[in-house]
C-alpha positions in Angstrom: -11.2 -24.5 -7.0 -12.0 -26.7 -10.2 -10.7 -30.5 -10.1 -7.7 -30.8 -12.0 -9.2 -32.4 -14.7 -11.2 -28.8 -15.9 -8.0 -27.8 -16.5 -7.3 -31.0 -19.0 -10.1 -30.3 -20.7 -9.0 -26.2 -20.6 -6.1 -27.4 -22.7 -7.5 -29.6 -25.1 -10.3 -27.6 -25.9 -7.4 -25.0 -26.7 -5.8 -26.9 -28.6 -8.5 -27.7 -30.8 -9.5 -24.0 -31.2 -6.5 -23.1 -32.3 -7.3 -23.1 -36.1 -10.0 -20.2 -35.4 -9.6 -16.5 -35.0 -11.0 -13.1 -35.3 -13.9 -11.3 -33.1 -15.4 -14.0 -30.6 -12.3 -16.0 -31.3 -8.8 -16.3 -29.6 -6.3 -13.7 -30.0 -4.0 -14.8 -33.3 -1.4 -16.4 -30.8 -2.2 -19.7 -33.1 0.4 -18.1 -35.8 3.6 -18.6 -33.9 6.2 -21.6 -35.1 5.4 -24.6 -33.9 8.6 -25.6 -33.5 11.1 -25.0 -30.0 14.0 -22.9 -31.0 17.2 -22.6 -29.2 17.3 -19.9 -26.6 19.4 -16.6 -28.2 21.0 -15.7 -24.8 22.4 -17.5 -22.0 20.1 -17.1 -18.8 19.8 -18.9 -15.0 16.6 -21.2 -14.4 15.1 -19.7 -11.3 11.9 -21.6 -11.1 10.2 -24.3 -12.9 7.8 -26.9 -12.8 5.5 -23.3 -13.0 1.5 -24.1 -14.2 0.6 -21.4 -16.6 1.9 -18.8 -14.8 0.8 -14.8 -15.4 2.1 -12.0 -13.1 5.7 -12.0 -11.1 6.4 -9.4 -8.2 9.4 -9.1 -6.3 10.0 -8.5 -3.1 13.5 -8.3 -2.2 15.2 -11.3 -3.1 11.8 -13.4 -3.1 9.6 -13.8 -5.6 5.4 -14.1 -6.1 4.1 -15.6 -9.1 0.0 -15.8 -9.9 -0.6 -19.0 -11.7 -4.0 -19.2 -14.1 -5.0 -22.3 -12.8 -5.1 -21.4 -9.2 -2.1 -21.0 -6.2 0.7 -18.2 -5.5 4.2 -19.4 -6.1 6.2 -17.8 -3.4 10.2 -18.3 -4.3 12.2 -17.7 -1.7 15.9 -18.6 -0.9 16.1 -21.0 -3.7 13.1 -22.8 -2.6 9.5 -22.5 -4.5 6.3 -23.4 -2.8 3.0 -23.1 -3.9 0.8 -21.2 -1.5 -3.0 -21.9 -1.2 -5.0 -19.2 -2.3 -8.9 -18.9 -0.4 -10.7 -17.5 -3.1 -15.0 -16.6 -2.3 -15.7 -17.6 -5.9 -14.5 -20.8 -8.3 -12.3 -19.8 -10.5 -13.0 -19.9 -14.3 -11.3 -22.4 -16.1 -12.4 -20.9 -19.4 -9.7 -20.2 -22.6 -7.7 -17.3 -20.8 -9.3 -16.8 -17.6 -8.3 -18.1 -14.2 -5.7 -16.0 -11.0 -4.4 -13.3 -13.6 -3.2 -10.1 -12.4 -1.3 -9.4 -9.1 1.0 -6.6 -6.7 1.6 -6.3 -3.7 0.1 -3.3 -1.6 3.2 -0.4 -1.2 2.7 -1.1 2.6 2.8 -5.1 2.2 5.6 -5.8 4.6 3.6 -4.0 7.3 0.1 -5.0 6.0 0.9 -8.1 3.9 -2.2 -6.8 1.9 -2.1 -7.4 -2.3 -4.6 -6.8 -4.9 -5.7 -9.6 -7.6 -7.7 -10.2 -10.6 -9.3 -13.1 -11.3 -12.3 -14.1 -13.4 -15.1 -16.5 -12.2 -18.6 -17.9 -13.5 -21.5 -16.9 -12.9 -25.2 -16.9 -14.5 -25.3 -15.4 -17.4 -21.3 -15.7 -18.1 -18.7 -15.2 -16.8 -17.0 -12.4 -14.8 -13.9 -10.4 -13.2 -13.5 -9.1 -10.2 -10.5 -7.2 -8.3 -9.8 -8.2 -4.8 -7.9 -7.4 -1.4 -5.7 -10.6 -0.5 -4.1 -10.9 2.8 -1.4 -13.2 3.5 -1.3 -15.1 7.0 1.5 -17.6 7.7 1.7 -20.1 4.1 -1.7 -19.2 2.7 -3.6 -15.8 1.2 -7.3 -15.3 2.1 -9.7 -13.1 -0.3 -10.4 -10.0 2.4 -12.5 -7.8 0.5 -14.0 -7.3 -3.4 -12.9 -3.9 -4.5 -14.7 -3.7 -8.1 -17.1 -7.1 -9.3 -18.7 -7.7 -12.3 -16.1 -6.5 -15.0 -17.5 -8.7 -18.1 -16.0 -11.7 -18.8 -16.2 -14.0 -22.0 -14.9 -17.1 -23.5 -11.6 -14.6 -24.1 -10.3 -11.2 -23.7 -10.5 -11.3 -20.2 -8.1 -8.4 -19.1 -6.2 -8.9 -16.4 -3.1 -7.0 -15.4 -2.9 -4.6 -12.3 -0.3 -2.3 -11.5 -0.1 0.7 -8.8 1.2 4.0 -10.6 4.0 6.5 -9.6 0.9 8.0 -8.4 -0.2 5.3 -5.4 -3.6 4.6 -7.6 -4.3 0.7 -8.7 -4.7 0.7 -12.5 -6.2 -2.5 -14.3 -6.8 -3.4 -17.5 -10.4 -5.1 -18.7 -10.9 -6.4 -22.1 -13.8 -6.3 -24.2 -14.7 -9.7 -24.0 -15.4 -10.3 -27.3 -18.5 -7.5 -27.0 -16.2 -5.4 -29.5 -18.4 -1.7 -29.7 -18.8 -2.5 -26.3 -15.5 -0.8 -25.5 -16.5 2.4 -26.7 -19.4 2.5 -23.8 -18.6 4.5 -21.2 -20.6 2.8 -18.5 -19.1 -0.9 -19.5 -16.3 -1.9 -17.6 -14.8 -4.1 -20.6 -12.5 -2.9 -22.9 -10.6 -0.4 -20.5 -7.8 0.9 -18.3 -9.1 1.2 -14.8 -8.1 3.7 -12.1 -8.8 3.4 -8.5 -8.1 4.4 -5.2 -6.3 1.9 -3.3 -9.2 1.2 -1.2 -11.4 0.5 -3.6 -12.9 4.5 -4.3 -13.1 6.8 -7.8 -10.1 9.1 -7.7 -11.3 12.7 -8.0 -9.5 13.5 -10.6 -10.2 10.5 -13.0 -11.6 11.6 -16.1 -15.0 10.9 -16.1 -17.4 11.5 -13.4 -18.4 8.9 -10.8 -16.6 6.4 -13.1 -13.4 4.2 -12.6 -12.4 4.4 -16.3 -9.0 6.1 -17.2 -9.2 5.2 -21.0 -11.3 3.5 -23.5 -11.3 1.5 -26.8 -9.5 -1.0 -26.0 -9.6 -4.7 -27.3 -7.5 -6.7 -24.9 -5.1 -4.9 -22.7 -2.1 -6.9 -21.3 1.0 -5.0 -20.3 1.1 -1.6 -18.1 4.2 0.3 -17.5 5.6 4.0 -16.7 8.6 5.5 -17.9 10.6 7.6 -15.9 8.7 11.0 -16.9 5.5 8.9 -15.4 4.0 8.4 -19.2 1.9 5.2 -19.1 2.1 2.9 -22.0 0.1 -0.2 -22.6 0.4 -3.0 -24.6 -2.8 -5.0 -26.2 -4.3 -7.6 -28.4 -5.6 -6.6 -31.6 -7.8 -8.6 -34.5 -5.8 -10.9 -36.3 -2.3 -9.3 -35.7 -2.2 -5.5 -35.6 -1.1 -5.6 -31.9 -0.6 -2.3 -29.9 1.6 -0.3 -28.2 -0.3 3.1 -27.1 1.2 5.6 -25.1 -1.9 6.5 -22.6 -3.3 9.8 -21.4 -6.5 10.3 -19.1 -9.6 10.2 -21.0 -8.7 9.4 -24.7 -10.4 7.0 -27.0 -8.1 4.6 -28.2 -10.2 3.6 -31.5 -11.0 -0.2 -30.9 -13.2 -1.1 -32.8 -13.0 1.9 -35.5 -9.8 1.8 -36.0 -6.9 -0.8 -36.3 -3.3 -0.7 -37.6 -2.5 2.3 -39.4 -6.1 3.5 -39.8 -6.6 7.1 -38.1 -10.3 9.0 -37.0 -10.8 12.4 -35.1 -10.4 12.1 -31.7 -9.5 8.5 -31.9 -5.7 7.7 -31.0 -3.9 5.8 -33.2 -1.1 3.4 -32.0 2.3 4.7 -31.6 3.0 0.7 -33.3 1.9 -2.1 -34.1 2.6 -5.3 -35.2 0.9 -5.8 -38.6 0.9 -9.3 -39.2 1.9 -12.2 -38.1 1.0 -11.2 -34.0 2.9 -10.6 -31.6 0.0 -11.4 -28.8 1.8 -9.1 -26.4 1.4 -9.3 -22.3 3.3 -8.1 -19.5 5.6 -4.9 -19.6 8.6 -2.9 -17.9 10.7 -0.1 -18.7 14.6 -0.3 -19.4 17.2 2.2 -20.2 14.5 4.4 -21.2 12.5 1.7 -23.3 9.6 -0.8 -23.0 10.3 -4.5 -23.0 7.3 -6.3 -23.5 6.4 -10.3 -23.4 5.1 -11.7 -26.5 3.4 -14.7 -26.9 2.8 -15.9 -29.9 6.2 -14.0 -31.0 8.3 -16.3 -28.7 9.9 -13.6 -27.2 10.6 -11.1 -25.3 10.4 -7.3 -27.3 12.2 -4.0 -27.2 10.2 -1.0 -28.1 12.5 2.1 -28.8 10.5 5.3 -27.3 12.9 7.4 -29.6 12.6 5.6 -33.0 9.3 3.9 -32.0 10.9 0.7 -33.8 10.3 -2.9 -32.0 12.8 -5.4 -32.2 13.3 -8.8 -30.2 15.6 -8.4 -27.1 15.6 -12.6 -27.0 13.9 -15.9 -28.4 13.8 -19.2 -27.6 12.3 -19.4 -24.8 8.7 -20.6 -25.8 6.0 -18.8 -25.2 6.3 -15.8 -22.9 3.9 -13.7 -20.2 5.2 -12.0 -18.3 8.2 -9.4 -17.5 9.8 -7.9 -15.0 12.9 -5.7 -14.3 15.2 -4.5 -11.6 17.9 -2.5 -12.7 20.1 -4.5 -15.1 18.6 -7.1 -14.7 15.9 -9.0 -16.3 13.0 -11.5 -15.2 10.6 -13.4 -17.3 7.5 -16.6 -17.3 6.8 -18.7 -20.1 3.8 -19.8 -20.9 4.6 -23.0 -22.8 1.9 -24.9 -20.8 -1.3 -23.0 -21.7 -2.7 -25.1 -24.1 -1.4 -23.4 -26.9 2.8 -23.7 -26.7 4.9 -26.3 -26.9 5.8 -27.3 -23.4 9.4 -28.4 -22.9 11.2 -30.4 -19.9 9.8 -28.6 -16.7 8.1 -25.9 -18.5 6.6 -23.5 -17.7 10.0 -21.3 -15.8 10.9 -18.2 -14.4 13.9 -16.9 -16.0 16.9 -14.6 -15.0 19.0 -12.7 -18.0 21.6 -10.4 -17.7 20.2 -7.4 -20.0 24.2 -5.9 -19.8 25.2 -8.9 -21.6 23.0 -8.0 -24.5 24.0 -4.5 -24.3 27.8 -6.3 -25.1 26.4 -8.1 -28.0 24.9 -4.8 -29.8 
């Protein structure tokens, strides 16, 4: 693990980059307020004191949060603790990179196996790699390296994992800044993944031999199914013109042809997007028949109507936010206030509670 002070220099390097954008640059998260807003709904406080954290599970009435600069947060009967992670490689402290994407094997309580993403350094750059954890008593320990190498770069690192309705791990990679990049089959950056859950090609993936499910994408943050088992994603675009795609096996999702509005045979278009300013959108989950999404340089937390295809914000004030999660009516969330490129407020960042029935009152 990197001395704490990397992780200074992380956020003031950050900080300083935040007037540049566009290819090689960060994602246009820069062009939220820089003010704090109140929060628009009332919500419980169940963790804080969080350092940049990325990806919540839930197991029960316990919690597991990954945290970018190293350590799983394990919340459990009101307590949090920050368990030590045994990683094989150091991770990255670069802009976006770090402990990023984690769930928990289907099995866990009989295995305690989960999967993680997480980007290191390496000659010649960085990289990403997915790997088996297994917990034993108050600690995880790296067991096995399912897929290395996934490119890496200053940003657009990728990073979320889920497991699908159908059992398979899917992961998103992005382009690392290597923009036609993501229209080459045989680069790992710039995709969505799908893989057995011991690590081998599914049969029936789309191309042969290979792990990629789709292609052409930029920066890939947020995977969820609804409750036919359609995939959506949500993912960075250049300067604004963020993305929600609903995504089928082996389609070309147009990065870098195409952007916004712009359409190309056999390219998929967006089903929206954000135009300008960004939303910088992350983590996603499926309510009520629609897809809530984390946005981070919105400040918010976003509704995407599957009917209408319209996007409106479900709540703001909250800063900066990463991740989501939900469990029937109920809805949790991370900021991300502490990243180098929010406003932190008192204990920042936090994992929040909201009753999503309250905002159904308020419509």
């Amino acid at each position: 693990m990197k001395p704490k002070m990397s992780w200074l220099v992380l956020i003031i390097s950050q900080s300083l980059l935040l007037s540049a954008c566009s290819f090689g640059q960060p994602d246009r998260q820069q062009e939220e307020s820089r003010s704090v807003t109140k929060p628009s709904v009332e919500s419980e406080v169940v963790a804080q004191n969080l350092s940049i954290p990325w990806s919540i599970q839930k197991l029960g009435d316990g919690f597991y949060i990954t945290q970018r600069t190293g350590g799983i947060v394990e919340i459990k009967d009101g307590k949090k603790s920050v368990m030590k992670t045994n990683l094989s490689r150091t991770l990255s402290a670069r802009p976006e990179a770090g402990l990023l994407g984690f769930v928990l094997h289907p099995d866990f309580k009989m295995n305690q196996l989960a999967f993680a993403y997480y980007t290191y350094d390496d000659a010649g750059g960085p990289y990403n790699r997915v790997v088996v954890l297994k917990r034993r008593e108050n600690q995880w320990s790296e067991e096995k390296v399912i897929l290395d190498r996934i490119p890496g770069g200053q940003y657009h690192q990728g990073g979320r994992l889920e497991i699908g309705p159908d059992h398979m791990l899917y992961m998103t990679t992005g382009d690392a800044t290597k923009q036609d990049k993501a229209q080459d089959l045989t680069y790992l950056g710039g995709k969505i993944l799908r893989m057995k859950l011991d690590g081998g090609i599914p049969s029936n993936n789309p191309f042969e031999d290979s792990y990629v499910y789709s292609y052409g994408h930029r920066n890939p943050q947020g995977l969820a199914w609804d409750q036919d088992g359609e995939l959506y994603d949500t993912e960075h675009g250049p300067n604004g013109f963020d993305e929600i795609n609903l995504i089928e096996a082996g389609h070309n999702y147009g990065w870098p042809k195409i952007t916004g509005d712009e359409k190309e045979e056999s390219l998929i278009s967006p089903l929206a997007h954000s135009g300008e300013p960004s939303w910088a959108p992350s983590g996603a989950d499926f309510w009520k028949g629609d897809l809530l999404f984390a946005s981070l340089a919105g400040q918010s937390v976003k509704r995407f109507n599957t009917g209408t295809q319209q996007v409106s914000d479900l709540l703001t004030g909250f800063g900066r936010i990463r991740d989501v999660l939900v469990e029937g009516d109920t809805l949790y969330f991370v900021s991300n206030n502490t990243d180098g490129r929010g406003i932190p407020r008192e204990h920042d960042d936090k994992l929040y509670e909201v009753d999503l029935t309250s905002l159904m009152n308020e419509e």
